[in-house]
N, C-alpha and C positions, 0 to 999 in steps of 0.2 A: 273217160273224161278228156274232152279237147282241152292243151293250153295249160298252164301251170297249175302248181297245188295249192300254189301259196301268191293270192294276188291283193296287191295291199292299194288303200284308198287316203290320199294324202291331197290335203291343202297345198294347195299348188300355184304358183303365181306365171301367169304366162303372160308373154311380151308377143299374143301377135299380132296381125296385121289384117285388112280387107275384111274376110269374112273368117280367121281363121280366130279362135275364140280367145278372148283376151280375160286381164286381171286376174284377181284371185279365188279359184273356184275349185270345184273339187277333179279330181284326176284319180284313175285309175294307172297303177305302177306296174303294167303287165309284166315287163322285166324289169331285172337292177342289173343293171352292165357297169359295175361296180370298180369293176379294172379298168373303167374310162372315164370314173364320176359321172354318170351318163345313166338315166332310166329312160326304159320306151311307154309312152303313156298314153291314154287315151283320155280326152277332155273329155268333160259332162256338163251338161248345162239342168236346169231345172224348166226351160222353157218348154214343154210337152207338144206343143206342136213341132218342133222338130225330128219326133218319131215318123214324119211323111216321106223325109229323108231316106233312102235304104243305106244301111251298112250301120245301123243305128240299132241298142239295148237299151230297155224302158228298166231301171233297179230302183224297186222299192225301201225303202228306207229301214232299218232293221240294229237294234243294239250292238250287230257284228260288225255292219259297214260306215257307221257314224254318219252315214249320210240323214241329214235334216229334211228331206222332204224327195218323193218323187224324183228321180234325177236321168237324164236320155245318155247314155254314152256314147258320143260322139265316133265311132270305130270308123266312120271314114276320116277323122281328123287324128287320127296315131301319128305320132311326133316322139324324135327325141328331144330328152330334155337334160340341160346338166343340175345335177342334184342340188345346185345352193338354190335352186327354183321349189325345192320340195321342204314347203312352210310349217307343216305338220301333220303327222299320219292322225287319219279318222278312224280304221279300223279296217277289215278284210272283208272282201268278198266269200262268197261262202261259194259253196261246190255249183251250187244251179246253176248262178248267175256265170262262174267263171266257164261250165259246160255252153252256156247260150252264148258268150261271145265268143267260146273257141271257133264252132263255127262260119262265125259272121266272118273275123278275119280269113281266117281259110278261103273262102269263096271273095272276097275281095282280092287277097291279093294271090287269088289264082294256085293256091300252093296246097 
């Protein structure tokens, strides 16, 4: 398996900017850098044409990940964030999904 074991999906409120995804929407918590109040996250939108985007994961909606509908994860917008941003956990990713984005990052950021 690429990437953690344990990847949790929390209501997440972001303050960004241009084109980078704003308000409150759900987020993936790939790490908890916990020693800095600090998680590394990755936005998701639920607008499905942004799967044309590459560095992007389509995660369907499932009792494990709380997510309410269809959602794209954003993995070229990975961001830190400091935790009073993290509004409410949804629930976890499961094994597939967190195997498909190990990947995506890896080949993005070259490593």
């Amino acid at each position: 398996m690429d990437g953690p074991s344990k990847v949790e999906v929390w209501l997440t409120d972001l303050k960004g900017r241009g084109h980078e995804q704003k308000q409150e929407r759900p987020g993936i918590i790939w790490r908890d850098l916990d020693h800095v109040k600090m998680a590394i996250a990755i936005p998701c939108t639920s607008a499905q044409d942004k799967t044309k985007y590459p560095y992007t994961y389509l995660i369907s909606p499932t009792t494990k990940n709380g997510l309410s509908e269809d959602s794209v994860a954003l993995v070229f917008q990975l961001t830190s964030v400091d935790k009073t941003r993290l509004i409410r956990k949804l629930g976890e990713l499961d094994a597939e999904d967190i195997s498909g984005i190990g990947p995506i990052l890896k080949e993005m950021l070259r490593i």
